[in-house]
Residue, then its C-alpha position, 0 to 999 in steps of 0.5 A: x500500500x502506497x500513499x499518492x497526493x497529485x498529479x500521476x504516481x508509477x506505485x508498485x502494480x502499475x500506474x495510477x492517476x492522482x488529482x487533488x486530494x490524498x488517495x490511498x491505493x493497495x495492491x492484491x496478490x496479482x499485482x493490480x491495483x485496487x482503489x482503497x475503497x473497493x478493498x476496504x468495502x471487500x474486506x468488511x464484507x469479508x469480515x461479516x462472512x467470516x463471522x458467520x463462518x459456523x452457519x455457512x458451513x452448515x449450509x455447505x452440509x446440507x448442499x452435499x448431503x442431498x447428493x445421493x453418493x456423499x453419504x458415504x462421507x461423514x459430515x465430520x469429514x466434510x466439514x473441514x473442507x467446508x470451512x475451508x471454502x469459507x476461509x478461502x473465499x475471506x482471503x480472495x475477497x481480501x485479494x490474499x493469496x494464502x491461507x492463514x496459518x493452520x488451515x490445511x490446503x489440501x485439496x488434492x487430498x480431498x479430492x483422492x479421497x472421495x475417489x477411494x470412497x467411490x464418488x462419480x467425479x460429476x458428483x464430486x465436482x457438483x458438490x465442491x461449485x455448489x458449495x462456492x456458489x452458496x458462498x458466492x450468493x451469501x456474499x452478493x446477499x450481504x453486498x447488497x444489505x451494506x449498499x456496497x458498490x456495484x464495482x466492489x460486488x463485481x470484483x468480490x464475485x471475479x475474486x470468487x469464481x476464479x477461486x472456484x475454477x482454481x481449486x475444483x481443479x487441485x479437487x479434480x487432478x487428485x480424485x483423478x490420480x487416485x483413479x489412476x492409483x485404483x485402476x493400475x492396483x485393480x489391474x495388478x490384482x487381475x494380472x496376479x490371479x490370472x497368472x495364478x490360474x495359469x500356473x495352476x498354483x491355487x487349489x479349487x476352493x481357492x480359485x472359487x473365492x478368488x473369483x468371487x473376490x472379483x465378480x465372478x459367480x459360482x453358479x455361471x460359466x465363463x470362457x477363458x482365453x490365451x492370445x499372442x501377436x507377432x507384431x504388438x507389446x503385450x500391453x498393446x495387444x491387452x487393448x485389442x482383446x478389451x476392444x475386440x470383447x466389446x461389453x461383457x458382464x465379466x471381463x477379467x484381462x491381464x498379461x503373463x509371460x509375453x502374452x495376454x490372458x482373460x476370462x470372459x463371459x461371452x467369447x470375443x467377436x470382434x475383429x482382430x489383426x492378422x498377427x493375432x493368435x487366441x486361443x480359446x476354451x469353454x465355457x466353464x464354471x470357476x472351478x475349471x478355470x485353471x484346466x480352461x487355462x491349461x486347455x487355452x495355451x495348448x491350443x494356443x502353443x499348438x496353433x502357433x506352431x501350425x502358423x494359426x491365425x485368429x481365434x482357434x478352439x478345440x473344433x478347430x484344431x481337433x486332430x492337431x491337438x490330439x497330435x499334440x496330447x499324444x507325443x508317444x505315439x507321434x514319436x513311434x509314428x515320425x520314427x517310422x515315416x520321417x526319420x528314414x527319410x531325413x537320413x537316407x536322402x539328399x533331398x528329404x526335406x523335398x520329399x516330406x514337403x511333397x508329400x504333405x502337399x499332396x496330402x492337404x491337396x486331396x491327394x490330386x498330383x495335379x494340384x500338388x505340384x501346381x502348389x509345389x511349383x513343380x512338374x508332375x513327374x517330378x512330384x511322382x518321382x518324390x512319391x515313389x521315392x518316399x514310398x521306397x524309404x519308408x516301405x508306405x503304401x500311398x494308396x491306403x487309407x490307414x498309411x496316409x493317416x500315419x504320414x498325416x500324423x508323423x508329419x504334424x508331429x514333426x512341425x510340432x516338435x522338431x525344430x525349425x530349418 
């Protein structure tokens, strides 16, 4: 505050005009200058506010608990906030910037709070305005009964609302980082227990409860899947799969090993990238989860060996999968079929290409070799002489069948060229 007496004075906070008498000017908190008699007729209204502080805050109580969410809060919880408000709006139409001494100004906290105690941030913003527009019509009620100047209610109602948008965003950007808190722990808690059912690590009483813990019914059966991509990070492929679900009424989703994991309570339908491999098994009920998710990965581990793409099931990979749940008698059978040939042969790996070829070909020596690339005869030259290594019999039935499933036993469990 600085004294000014004629003509024009530069006083901290800009210039101001001074004619005649002596005039008194005070600087707010922002550096603008303020008439002394607007601030002085801000400040007794203030004051009168102040005194009333007690009915104000009960007024504030009574504006959150008609919001139907906040009563879970304790008024007595509510009510230091609310008295907060009250002294935050003395200090703005005072233009200071700090609270006094021992007035706690967190209102971050506050708003991370009423977020844990599961308040729609619309209703924890709906609250706090409220409470600053009661503030701001008892301080527009007490202006007008002294008759203060309109430019005096104007500035007070600036000072209040600009307060207003201030700390309903500290109230916002905390409910907002303990959103964020909730969601990464709920999203950790889900990515513990899928892995658990994954490993198999919990016993049947235990994954019941477990489940439960997270919304799932006993009495309801669930589809469980194990999804893999070529081109995507786990995290991104997690997405997709959400997406890709669309709604459901369960949706449990998280990452293990490289690879994303779910339990669902419908199967995916949406779309999904070519580099995306699911594999898919149920529906089932909670205590068969873990067998669900050891089916899942079967087929998900056998579909990509087999170059799968999209969503597989045991429909879709039913005698592959029995390759797979049956390495003995895939062994004896490569033994017989491939292993003669991969030791007898310049041109083995030729051999055995060919002959699959035909065989996923309906055994037409035509669209074999169109598919090989090759002459026919060059095709009835590998087959002769695969015939020849292994003592096979292409023309019977029982044969083929033992060469179809040596040689997926092969392209399971050999590695590649």
């Amino acid at each position: 505050m600085r004294l000014a007496e004629g003509g024009v004075r530069r006083l901290s906070g800009g210039i101001v005009r001074v004619s005649g008498a002596l005039n008194v000017v005070c600087t707010n908190e922002k550096g603008r200058t303020v008439p002394e008699p607007l601030a002085a007729q801000l400040a007794l209204v203030a004051t009168q506010l102040l005194q009333r502080a007690d009915e104000l805050v009960a007024a504030q109580l009574r504006v959150t608990g008609a919001i139907g969410s906040y009563r879970v809060v304790p008024p007595s919880e509510v009510q230091p906030s609310a008295y907060r408000n009250v002294v935050r709006v003395v200090c703005a139409l005072r233009g200071e910037d700090h609270l006094p001494a021992g007035v706690a100004a967190d209102e971050r906290e506050t708003g991370r709070r009423r977020a844990l105690q599961g308040i729609p941030g619309a209703d924890v913003l709906t609250a706090y305005r409220s409470c600053i527009a009661l503030l701001r019509d008892e301080f527009l009620r007490v202006a007008q009964a002294r008759a203060t100047p309109a430019d005096a209610v104007l500035l007070g109602t600036q000072r209040i609302w600009r307060l207003g948008d201030h700390y309903s965003n500290e109230f916002l950007d905390g409910y907002r980082e303990a959103e964020l808190d909730l969601t990464r722990r709920a999203e950790q808690q889900q990515t513990i227990l899928l892995a658990r059912l994954v490993e198999g690590t919990m016993t049947t009483d235990q994954t019941v409860a477990a489940g439960v813990g997270f919304g799932l019914a006993a009495d309801k059966r669930y589809w469980v899947l194990r999804a893999r991509s070529d081109g995507a990070d786990p995290l991104a492929l997690r997405r997709r799969l959400e997406r890709a679900a669309g709604a459901q009424d369960t949706a449990l989703v998280g990452t293990y090993g490289g690879d994303v994991v779910a339990v669902l309570s419908r199967p995916i339908t949406g779309e999904l990238t070519d580099d995306v491999t699911v594999g898919l098994a149920g529906p089932t009920g909670l205590p068969q989860l873990r067998a669900g998710f050891a089916e899942a990965t079967q087929l998900l581990e056998v579909a990509t060996r087999f170059g799968h793409r999209g969503i597989v099931d045991r429909d879709c990979l039913a005698l592959r999968l029995a390759v797979a749940k049956e390495p003995e008698l895939g062994k004896h059978l490569h033994a017989r079929y491939v292993e003669p040939v991969e030791a007898n042969s310049a041109i083995g790996e030729a051999l055995l290409t060919s002959v699959e070829t035909y065989l996923t070909r309906r055994r037409s020596i035509p669209e074999a070799a169109t598919a090989l690339s090759v002459h026919v005869n060059t095709l009835r030259y590998r087959l002769e002489r695969f015939a020849t290594l292994t003592g096979a019999d292409l023309q019977d039935t029982d044969t083929m069948f033992e060469i179809w499933w040596a040689l997926q036993y092969r392209t399971l469990y050999e590695p590649p060229i």
